[in-house]
C-alpha positions, 0 to 999 in steps of 0.5 A, a space after each residue: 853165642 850158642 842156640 840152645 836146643 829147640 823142642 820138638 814134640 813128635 811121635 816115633 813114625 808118623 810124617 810131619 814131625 820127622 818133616 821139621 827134624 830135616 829142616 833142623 838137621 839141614 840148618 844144622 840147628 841144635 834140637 831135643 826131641 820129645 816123643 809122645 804117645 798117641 794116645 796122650 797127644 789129648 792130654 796135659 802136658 802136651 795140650 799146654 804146648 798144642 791145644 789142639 792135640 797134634 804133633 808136631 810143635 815146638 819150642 825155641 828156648 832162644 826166643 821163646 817161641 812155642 809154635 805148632 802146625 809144621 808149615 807154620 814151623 818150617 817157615 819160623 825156622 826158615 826165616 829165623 834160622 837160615 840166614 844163608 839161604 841154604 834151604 830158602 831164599 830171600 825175603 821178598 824174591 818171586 822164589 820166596 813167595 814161590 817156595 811158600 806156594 809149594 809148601 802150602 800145597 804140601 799141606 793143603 794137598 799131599 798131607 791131608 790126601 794122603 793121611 785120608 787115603 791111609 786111613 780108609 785103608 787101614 783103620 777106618 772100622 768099617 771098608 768103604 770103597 768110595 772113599 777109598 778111591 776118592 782118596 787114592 786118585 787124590 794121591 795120584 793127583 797130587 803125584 802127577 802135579 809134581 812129575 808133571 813139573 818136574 819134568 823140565 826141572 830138577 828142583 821145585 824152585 830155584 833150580 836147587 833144593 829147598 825147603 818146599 822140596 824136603 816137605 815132600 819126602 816124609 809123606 811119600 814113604 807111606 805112598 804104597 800104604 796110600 795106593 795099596 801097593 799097585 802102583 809103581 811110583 818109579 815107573 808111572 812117575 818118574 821125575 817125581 821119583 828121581 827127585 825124591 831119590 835125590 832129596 833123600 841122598 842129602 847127608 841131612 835127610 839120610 841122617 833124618 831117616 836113621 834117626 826115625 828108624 832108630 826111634 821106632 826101633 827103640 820103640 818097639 823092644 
């Protein structure tokens, strides 16, 4: 039997919504995507799917499952959706609870860090250095975690990529917006940077990011 389309609810550029688009498009999941304006993510009909008024959420129409948060979604597809373990692995492996561990720290670490070194550079009201320097070391924090491991692997587990891998990507395209330009991810991190390279190279995620660029390009006229 056919799936029918998942709902996803995003906005054009920002990363976690485009985050799940290449977990569906990995997993070869049909989907509709619906995008909402910033300024309405606070307002009926969106807060009827996500009280809390950010995006991504989704709703599967095959179970009726309405979920939000992108981690939590990333592992309901996952679980629900890969059977062959294309972007996962099975249930109950060290490589499951491992992948998981990876993806918690994108959430807990590289979003939060990241968004908050964005935003005290480029739309807090008032210019606060502090701020701006905690936030940006944290970046580079969380980016010498990953070359760190890196170094000695060519994915974070399993030895091929996963979902904990693809959860990275979308956030390291605003890394310059993040750090002001003035550090060279391919020379000061390496590893990092070859993987990242690699990931985007997946049909999946190529295809992902023309899609984002066609959006935002739709947008915008």
């Amino acid at each position: 039997m056919s799936l029918k389309p998942i709902t996803l609810w995003g906005h054009t550029q920002g990363p976690n919504p485009w985050k799940v688009a290449m977990v569906l498009e990995e997993l070869e999941i049909p989907y509709k995507t619906i995008y909402v304006a910033s300024g309405d993510v606070k307002k009926e009909p969106f807060t009827l799917v996500n009280p809390n008024g950010r995006v991504p959420a989704i709703e599967d129409p095959n179970t009726g499952i309405t979920l939000w948060e992108s981690g939590a979604i990333i592992e309901y597809l996952t679980e629900k959706y890969d059977k062959d373990n294309k972007i996962s692995f099975p249930a109950g492996t060290p490589e499951f609870f491992e992948t998981k561990q990876w993806l918690h720290f994108q959430m807990s670490g590289q979003g939060p860090y990241f968004g908050q070194a964005i935003w005290f550079r480029r739309h807090h009201p008032e210019v606060v250095p502090s701020a701006q320097e905690r936030y940006k070391k944290e970046v580079l924090r969380v980016s010498w975690v990953l070359d760190n491991v890196l170094k000695d692997r060519e994915y974070l587990v399993g030895g091929r990529c996963s979902y904990a891998d693809i959860s990275f990507v979308q956030w390291y395209n605003y890394f310059g917006s993040a750090t002001d330009n003035d550090v060279d991810l391919e020379k000061e991190y390496p590893n990092l940077y070859a993987w990242l390279e690699k990931i985007k190279a997946r049909p999946a995620i190529s295809k992902t990011a023309s899609l984002q660029k066609e959006a935002i390009a739709n947008e915008t006229h």
